[in-house]
C-alpha positions in Angstrom: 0.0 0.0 0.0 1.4 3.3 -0.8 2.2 6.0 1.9 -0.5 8.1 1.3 -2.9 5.5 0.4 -1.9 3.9 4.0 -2.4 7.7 5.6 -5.5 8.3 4.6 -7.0 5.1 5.4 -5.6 5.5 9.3 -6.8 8.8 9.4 -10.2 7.9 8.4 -10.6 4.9 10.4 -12.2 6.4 13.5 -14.7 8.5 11.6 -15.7 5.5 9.7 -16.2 3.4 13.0 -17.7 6.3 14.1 -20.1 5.9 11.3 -20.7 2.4 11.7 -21.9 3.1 15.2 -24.0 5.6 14.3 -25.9 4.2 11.3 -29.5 3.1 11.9 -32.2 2.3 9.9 -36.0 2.2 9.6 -38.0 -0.7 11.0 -41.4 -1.9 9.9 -43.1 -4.1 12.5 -46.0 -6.6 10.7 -48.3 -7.9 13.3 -52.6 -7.8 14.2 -54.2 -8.7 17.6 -52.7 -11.2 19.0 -48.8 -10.6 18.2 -46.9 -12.6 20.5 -44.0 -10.7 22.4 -44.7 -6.9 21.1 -44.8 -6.6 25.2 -41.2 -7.6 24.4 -40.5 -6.3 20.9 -41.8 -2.9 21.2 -38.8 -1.8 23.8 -36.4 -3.8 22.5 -36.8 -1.4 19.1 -37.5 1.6 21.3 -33.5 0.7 23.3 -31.6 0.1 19.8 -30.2 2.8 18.9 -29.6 1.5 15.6 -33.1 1.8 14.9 -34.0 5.3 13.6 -37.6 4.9 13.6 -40.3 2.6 13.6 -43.8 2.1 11.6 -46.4 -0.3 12.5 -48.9 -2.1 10.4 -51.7 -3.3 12.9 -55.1 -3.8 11.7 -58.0 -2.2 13.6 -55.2 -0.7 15.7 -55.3 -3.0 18.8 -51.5 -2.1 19.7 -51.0 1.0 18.2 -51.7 2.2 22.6 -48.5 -0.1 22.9 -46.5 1.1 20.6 -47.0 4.8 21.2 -46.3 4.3 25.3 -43.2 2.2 24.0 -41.5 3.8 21.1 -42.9 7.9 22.0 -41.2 9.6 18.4 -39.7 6.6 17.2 -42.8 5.8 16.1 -42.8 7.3 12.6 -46.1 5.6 11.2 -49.2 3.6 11.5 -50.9 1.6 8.7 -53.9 -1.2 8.4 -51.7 -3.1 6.3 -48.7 -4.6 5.5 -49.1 -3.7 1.5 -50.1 -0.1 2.4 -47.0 0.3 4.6 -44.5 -1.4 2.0 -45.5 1.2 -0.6 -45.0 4.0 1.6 -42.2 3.4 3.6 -38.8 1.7 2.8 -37.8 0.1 6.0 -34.5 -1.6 5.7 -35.9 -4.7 8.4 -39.4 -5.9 8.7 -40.2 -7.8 12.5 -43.3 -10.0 11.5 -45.0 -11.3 14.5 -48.4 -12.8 13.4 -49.9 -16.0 13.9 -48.1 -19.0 12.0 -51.0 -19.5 9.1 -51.1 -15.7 8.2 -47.0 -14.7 8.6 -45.8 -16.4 5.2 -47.4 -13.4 2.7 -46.1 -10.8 5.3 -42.8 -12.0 4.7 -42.8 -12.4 0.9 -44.1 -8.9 0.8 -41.5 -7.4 2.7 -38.8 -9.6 1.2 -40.0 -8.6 -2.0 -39.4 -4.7 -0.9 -36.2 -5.8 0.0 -36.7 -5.9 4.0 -34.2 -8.3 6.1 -36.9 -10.1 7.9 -36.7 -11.0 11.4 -39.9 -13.5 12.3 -42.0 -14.5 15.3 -41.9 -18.3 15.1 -42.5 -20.9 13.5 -43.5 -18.6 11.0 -45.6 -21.2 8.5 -47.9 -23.8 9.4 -46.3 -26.2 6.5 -42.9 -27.0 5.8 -43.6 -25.6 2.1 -44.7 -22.4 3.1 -41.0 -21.0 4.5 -38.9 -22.9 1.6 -39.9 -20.5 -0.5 -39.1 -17.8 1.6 -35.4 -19.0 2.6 -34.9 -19.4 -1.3 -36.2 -15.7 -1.9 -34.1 -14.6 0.4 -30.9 -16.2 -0.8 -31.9 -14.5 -3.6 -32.1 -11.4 -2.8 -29.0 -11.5 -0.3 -31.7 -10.8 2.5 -31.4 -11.8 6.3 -34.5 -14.4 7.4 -33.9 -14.7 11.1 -36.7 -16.6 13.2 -37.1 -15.1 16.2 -34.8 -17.8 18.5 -33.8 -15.5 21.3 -32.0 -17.7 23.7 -29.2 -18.5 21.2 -28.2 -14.8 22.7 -28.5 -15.9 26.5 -25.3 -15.3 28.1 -24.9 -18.9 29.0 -26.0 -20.4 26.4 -23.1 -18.2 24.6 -20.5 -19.6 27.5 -21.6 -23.0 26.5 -20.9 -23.1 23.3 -18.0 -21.7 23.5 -16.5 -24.5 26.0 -17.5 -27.0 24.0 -16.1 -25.3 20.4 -13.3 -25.2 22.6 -13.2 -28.8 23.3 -13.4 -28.3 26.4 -15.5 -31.4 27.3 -14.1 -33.3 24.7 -15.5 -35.5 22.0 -20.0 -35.2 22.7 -21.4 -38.5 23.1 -24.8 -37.2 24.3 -27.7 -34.4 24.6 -30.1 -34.8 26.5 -33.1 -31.9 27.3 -36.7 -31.3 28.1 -38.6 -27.7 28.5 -41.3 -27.5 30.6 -44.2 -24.5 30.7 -47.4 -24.0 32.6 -50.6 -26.8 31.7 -52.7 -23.6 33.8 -52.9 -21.5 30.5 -54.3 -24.7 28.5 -57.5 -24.6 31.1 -58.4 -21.3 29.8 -61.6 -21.1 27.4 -59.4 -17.9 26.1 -56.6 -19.9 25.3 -58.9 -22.4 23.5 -60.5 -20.0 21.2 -56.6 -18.8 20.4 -55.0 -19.5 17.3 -52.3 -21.2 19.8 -55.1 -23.9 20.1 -55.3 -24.5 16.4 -53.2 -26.8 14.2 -54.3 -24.8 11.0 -53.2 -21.7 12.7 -50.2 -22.6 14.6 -48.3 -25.5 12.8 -48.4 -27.7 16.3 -48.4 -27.1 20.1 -45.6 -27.0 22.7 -43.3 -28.3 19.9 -43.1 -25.9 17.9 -43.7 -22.8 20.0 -41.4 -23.7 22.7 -39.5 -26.9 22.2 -38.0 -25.4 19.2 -36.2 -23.1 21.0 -34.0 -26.3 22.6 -34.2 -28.0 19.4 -32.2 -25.0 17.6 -29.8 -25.1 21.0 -29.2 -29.0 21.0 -27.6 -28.0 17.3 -26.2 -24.1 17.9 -24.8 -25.4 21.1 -22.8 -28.7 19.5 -22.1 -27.4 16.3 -23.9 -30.8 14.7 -27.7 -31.0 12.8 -30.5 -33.8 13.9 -30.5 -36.0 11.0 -33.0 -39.0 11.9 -36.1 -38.3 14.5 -38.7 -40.6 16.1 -40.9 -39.9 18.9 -44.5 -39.3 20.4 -46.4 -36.1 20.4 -50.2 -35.8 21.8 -52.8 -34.2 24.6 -51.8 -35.3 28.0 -53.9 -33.1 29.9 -57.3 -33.9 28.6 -58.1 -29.9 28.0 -60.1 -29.7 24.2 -56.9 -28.9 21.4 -55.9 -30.3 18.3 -52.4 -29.6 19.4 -50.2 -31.6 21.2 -49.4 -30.6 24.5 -46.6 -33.5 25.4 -43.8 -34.3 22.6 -41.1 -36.5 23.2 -38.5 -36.6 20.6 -35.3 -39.4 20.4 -32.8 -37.9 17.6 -29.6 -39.1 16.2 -27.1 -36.0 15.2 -25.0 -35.9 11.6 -21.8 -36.6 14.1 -23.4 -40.2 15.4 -24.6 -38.7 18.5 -27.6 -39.4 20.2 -30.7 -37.1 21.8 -33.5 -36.7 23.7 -36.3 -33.9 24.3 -39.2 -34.0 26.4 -41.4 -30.8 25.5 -44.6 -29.9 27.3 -47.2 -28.1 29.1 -47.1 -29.8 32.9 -47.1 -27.4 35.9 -49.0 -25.4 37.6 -47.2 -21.9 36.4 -43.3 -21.0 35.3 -40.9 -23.4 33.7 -38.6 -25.8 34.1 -35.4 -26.7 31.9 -32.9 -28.6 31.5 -29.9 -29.4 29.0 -27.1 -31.5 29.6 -24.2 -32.1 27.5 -22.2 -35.2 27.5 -18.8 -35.3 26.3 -15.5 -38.0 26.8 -13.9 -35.7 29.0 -17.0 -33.9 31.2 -20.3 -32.5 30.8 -22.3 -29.5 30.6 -25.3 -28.5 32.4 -27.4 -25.6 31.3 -30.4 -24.6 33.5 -32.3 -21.4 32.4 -35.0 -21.1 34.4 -32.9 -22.1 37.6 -30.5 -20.9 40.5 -27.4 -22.0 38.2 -27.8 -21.2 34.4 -24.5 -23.1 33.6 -22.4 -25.7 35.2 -19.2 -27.7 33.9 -16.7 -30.5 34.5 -13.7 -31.4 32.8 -11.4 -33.9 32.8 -8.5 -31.7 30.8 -8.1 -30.1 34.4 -5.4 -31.1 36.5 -7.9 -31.0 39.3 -11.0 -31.3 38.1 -13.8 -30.0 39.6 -17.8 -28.6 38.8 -17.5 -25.2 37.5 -20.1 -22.7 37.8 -21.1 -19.6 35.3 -22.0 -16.8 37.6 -25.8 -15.7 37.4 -25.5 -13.0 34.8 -26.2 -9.2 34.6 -26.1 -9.2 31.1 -29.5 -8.3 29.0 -31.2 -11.9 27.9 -34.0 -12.6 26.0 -35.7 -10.6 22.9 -33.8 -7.4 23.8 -30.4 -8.5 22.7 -31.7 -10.6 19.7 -33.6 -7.7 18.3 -30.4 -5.5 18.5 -29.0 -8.4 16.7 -31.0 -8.4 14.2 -31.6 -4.7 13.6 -27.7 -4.7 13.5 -27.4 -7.3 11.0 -30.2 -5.8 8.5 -27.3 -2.3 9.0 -24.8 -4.2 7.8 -23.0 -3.8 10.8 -22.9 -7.6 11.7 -23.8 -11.0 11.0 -27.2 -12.2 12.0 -27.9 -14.1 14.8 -28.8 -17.0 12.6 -29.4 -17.3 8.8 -32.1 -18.2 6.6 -30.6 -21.7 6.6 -30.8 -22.3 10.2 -34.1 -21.2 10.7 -35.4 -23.6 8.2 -33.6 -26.7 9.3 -35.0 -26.4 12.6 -38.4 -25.9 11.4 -37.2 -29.3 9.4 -36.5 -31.0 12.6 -40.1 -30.3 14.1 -42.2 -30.8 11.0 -40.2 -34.3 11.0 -40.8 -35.0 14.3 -45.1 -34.9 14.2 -44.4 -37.1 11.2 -42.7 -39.8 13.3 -45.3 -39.4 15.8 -47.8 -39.6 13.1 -46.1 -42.5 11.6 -44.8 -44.6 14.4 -41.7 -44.4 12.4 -38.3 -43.0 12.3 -38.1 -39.9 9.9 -35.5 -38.4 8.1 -34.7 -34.7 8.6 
């Protein structure tokens, strides 16, 4: 590099990070009544400072109150629909939170403005529906991030890390289960909810919240479920025509084997549980517990359990909304890519078919 060539480019380099920090961008936020996490999602956009402003397409204006009391002047705009706000507005990232049957044309349309897409899961109701939407937005060198906030949890990130590291050697084993409340099943609200509906929401505690560990059991061991077989059905007796109990038995692409239990079984809160086996220790990771992360490894001249310290860090949608926003500026890479959002979405949809089948499926 010549001298001056070399000059100029050190002199501009703190402008240009300076830049970088302060670029933001326009968000569009797709959803109706009945969003899931815009109690979560409307902050989250409101503390990013990477977002410059945000407009809202909300039919009949149920959340509009929200979104006011959240965002004050970063809201820039309110619309009935998505189509009336995509020919308005040019929002760099589109967060789509709408129930699974009706997100799939919200997401087309905004990849077809050229939106990065960050989506409330599971996004589709079929398998086919989101193909077509990872292919578009391959295409059109888009981000399509489902919304899988605890890949983001401090611990979770600590996890992964020790065992990229090797630090519990070769895995042999994963084995999980997630647990929420059977209380808001009782509910004749909860009933009448597209939650409670197969040809709204895909499948029950699967696919809401056991997908979230599914995506881990991968993130977290750097390996993909290749072959699934398992159970899925209503334990509880309460009337749905989605399963609220799903076992799952999976073997990875590395030869390891999994388990999951996933279900709606106490009385309020959760309970969770993943534990990583590996030739020289294990892993425990406990979110919803006094510990989130233990260790042991034999590679230690003494070896002993090691515990992550209960965090201070942000967790949950904050931090993967920042993500995301951040990715659509160009100023990092997503929290996950198209790719990885449709191979989980894989794993499930070939789970209910062994549990449909009585037989071992395919991924």
């Amino acid at each position: 590099m010549e001298r001056r060539t070399f000059a100029r480019v050190v002199c501009a380099t703190p402008s240009l990070l300076a830049a970088d920090r302060l670029k933001r961008i326009q968000v569009a936020v797709l959803t109706h009544a009945g969003g899931a996490h815009l109690s979560s999602y409307f902050p989250a956009l409101a503390g990013t400072e990477e977002v410059e402003s945000v407009v809202l397409s909300d039919p009949g204006g149920e959340n509009v109150p929200a979104a006011r009391k959240a965002l004050g002047q970063k809201l820039a705009g309110v619309y009935e629909d998505p189509a009336g706000l995509l020919r308005k507005e040019q929002p760099a990232m589109a967060l789509v939170t709408m129930e699974a049957a009706l997100a799939p044309p919200a997401i087309h349309a905004a990849l077809d403005a050229g939106c990065h897409v960050m989506a409330e899961k599971p996004a589709c109701v079929r398998l086919e529906d989101f193909e077509p939407l990872k292919r578009k937005a391959e295409r059109s060198n888009r981000h399509l991030m489902l919304a899988l906030a605890n890949r983001l949890d401090p611990a979770m990130r600590e996890a992964r890390r020790l065992i990229s590291a090797g630090q519990i050697g070769k895995i042999y084993g994963v084995e999980m289960h997630l647990i929420a409340d059977q209380t808001r099943l009782t509910r004749p609200a909860y009933h009448q909810s597209w939650f409670a509906r197969k040809a709204r929401a895909g499948g029950g505690h699967l696919i809401w919240l056991g997908i979230h560990w599914l995506d881990l059991a991968m993130h977290l061991t750097g390996s993909r479920v290749r072959e699934v077989a398992g159970f899925a059905g209503v334990v509880g007796g309460q009337p749905l025509d989605v399963e609220d109990s799903a076992v799952v038995a999976m073997k990875f692409d590395n030869g390891v084997f999994g388990a999951l239990t996933s279900g709606y079984y106490l009385d309020r809160g959760y309970h969770s549980h993943i534990k990583v086996w590996g030739s020289q220790g294990w892993l425990h990771l406990q979110k919803h517990g006094d510990g989130p992360l233990q260790w042991y490894s034999t590679k230690e001249a003494k070896p002993q359990v090691r515990r992550l310290p209960p965090s201070n860090q942000p967790s949950g949608y904050g931090p993967f909304v920042r993500a995301a926003v951040r990715a659509s500026a160009g100023l990092e890479d997503p929290p996950l890519t198209g790719d990885d959002s449709l191979y989980v979405l894989r794993t499930v949809f070939a789970c209910y078919r062994a549990a449909g089948t009585g037989k071992t499926q395919t991924v």
